[in-house]
C-alpha positions as CSV (number, residue, x, y, z in Angstrom):
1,X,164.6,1.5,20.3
2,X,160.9,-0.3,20.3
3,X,158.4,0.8,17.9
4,X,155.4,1.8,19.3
5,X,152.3,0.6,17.9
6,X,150.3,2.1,15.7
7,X,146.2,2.8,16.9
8,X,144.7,0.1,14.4
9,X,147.4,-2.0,15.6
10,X,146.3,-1.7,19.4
11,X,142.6,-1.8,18.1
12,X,143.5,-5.2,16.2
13,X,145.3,-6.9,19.1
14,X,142.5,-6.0,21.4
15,X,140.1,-7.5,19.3
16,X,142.0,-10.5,19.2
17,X,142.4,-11.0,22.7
18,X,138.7,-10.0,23.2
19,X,137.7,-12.9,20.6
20,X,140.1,-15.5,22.4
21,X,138.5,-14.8,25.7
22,X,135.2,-15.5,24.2
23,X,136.4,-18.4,22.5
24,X,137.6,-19.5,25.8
25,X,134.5,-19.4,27.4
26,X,132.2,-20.9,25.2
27,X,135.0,-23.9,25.0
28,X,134.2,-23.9,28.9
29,X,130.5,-24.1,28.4
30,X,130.6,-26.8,25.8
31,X,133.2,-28.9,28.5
32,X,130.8,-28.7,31.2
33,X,128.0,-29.4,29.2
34,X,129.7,-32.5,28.0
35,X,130.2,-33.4,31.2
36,X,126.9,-33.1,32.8
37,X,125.2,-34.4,30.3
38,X,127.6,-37.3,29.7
39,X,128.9,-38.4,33.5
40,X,125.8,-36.7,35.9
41,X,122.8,-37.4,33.2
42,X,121.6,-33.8,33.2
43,X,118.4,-33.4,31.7
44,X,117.9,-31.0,29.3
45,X,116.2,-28.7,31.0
46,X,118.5,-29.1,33.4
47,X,121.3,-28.0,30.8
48,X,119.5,-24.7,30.4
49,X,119.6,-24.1,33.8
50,X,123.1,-24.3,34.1
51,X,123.8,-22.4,31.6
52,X,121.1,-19.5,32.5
53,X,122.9,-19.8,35.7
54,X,126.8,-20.0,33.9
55,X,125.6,-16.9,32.2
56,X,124.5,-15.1,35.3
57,X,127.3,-15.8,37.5
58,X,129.7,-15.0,34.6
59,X,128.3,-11.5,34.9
60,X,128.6,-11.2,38.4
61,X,132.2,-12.4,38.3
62,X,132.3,-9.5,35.4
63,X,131.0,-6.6,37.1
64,X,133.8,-7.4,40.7
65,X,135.7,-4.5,41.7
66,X,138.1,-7.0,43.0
67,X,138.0,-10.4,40.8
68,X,141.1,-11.5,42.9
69,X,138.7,-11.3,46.4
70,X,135.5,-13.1,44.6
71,X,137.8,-16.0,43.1
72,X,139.3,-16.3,46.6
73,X,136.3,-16.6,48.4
74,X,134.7,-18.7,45.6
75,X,137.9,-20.6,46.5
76,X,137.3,-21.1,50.2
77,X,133.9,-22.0,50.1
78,X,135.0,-25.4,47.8
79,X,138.1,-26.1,50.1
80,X,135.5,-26.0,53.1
81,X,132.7,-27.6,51.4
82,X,134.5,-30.6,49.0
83,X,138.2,-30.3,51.1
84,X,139.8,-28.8,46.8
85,X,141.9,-25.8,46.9
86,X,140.7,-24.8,43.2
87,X,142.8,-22.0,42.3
88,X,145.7,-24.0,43.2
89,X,144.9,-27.7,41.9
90,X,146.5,-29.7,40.2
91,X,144.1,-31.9,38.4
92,X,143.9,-34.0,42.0
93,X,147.6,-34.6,42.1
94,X,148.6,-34.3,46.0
Protein backbone atom coordinates (compact mmCIF):
# COMPACT_ATOMS: atom_id res chain seq x y z
CA UNK A 1 0.00 0.00 0.00
CA UNK A 2 1.60 3.69 -0.91
CA UNK A 3 2.08 6.09 1.78
CA UNK A 4 0.50 9.16 1.28
CA UNK A 5 2.37 12.16 1.92
CA UNK A 6 2.32 14.08 4.70
CA UNK A 7 1.26 18.21 4.19
CA UNK A 8 4.93 19.58 4.92
CA UNK A 9 5.94 16.96 2.65
CA UNK A 10 3.71 18.26 -0.32
CA UNK A 11 4.61 21.86 0.86
CA UNK A 12 8.42 20.86 0.61
CA UNK A 13 8.31 19.19 -2.78
CA UNK A 14 6.44 22.05 -4.19
CA UNK A 15 8.86 24.40 -3.05
CA UNK A 16 11.46 22.42 -4.66
CA UNK A 17 9.92 22.21 -7.91
CA UNK A 18 9.00 25.96 -7.70
CA UNK A 19 12.83 26.80 -6.98
CA UNK A 20 14.02 24.43 -9.93
CA UNK A 21 11.70 26.20 -12.36
CA UNK A 22 13.16 29.48 -11.31
CA UNK A 23 16.51 28.18 -11.44
CA UNK A 24 15.68 27.11 -14.90
CA UNK A 25 14.79 30.26 -16.08
CA UNK A 26 17.35 32.43 -14.92
CA UNK A 27 19.90 29.66 -16.39
CA UNK A 28 17.82 30.62 -19.73
CA UNK A 29 18.37 34.33 -19.29
CA UNK A 30 22.11 34.10 -18.51
CA UNK A 31 22.32 31.60 -21.98
CA UNK A 32 20.84 34.09 -24.10
CA UNK A 33 22.53 36.79 -22.71
CA UNK A 34 25.74 35.00 -23.36
CA UNK A 35 24.84 34.66 -26.58
CA UNK A 36 23.84 38.06 -27.62
CA UNK A 37 26.28 39.67 -26.18
CA UNK A 38 29.03 37.21 -27.26
CA UNK A 39 27.82 36.07 -31.12
CA UNK A 40 25.22 39.26 -32.09
CA UNK A 41 27.39 42.16 -30.14
CA UNK A 42 24.30 43.31 -28.18
CA UNK A 43 24.88 46.45 -26.52
CA UNK A 44 24.12 46.85 -23.24
CA UNK A 45 21.35 48.72 -23.42
CA UNK A 46 20.32 46.51 -25.78
CA UNK A 47 20.65 43.60 -23.05
CA UNK A 48 18.16 45.34 -20.85
CA UNK A 49 15.88 45.44 -23.45
CA UNK A 50 15.74 41.99 -23.91
CA UNK A 51 15.46 41.10 -20.82
CA UNK A 52 12.56 43.86 -19.98
CA UNK A 53 11.12 42.25 -22.96
CA UNK A 54 12.12 38.25 -21.63
CA UNK A 55 10.39 39.44 -18.52
CA UNK A 56 7.31 40.66 -20.11
CA UNK A 57 6.66 37.95 -22.46
CA UNK A 58 7.39 35.44 -19.70
CA UNK A 59 4.33 36.83 -17.98
CA UNK A 60 2.26 36.72 -20.83
CA UNK A 61 3.18 33.10 -21.57
CA UNK A 62 2.28 32.86 -17.52
CA UNK A 63 -1.09 34.31 -17.40
CA UNK A 64 -2.41 31.63 -20.93
CA UNK A 65 -5.41 29.84 -20.31
CA UNK A 66 -4.02 27.47 -22.87
CA UNK A 67 0.03 27.41 -22.84
CA UNK A 68 -0.29 24.47 -25.25
CA UNK A 69 -2.22 26.99 -28.06
CA UNK A 70 0.32 30.05 -27.33
CA UNK A 71 3.54 27.73 -27.64
CA UNK A 72 1.89 26.42 -30.89
CA UNK A 73 1.28 29.49 -32.43
CA UNK A 74 4.61 30.93 -31.14
CA UNK A 75 5.65 27.76 -32.97
CA UNK A 76 4.10 28.55 -36.37
CA UNK A 77 5.02 31.86 -36.60
CA UNK A 78 9.13 30.72 -36.58
CA UNK A 79 8.40 27.70 -39.05
CA UNK A 80 6.76 30.44 -41.38
CA UNK A 81 9.18 33.13 -40.69
CA UNK A 82 12.88 31.21 -40.36
CA UNK A 83 11.44 27.64 -42.03
CA UNK A 84 12.39 25.79 -37.67
CA UNK A 85 9.73 23.77 -36.29
CA UNK A 86 10.83 24.80 -32.53
CA UNK A 87 8.88 22.66 -30.38
CA UNK A 88 10.02 19.80 -32.27
CA UNK A 89 13.87 20.49 -33.16
CA UNK A 90 16.51 18.80 -32.81
CA UNK A 91 19.31 21.13 -32.39
CA UNK A 92 19.25 21.45 -36.51
CA UNK A 93 19.58 17.81 -37.04
CA UNK A 94 17.21 16.96 -40.22
Amino acid sequence: MARHLSKSEILYRAKTEAKAFVATGRAVKLIALVILSEEFHFEPEQLKQFLVRFDDTLDYYNKSNDYKALLNEWNDYFLETIGEDILNWEGGKK
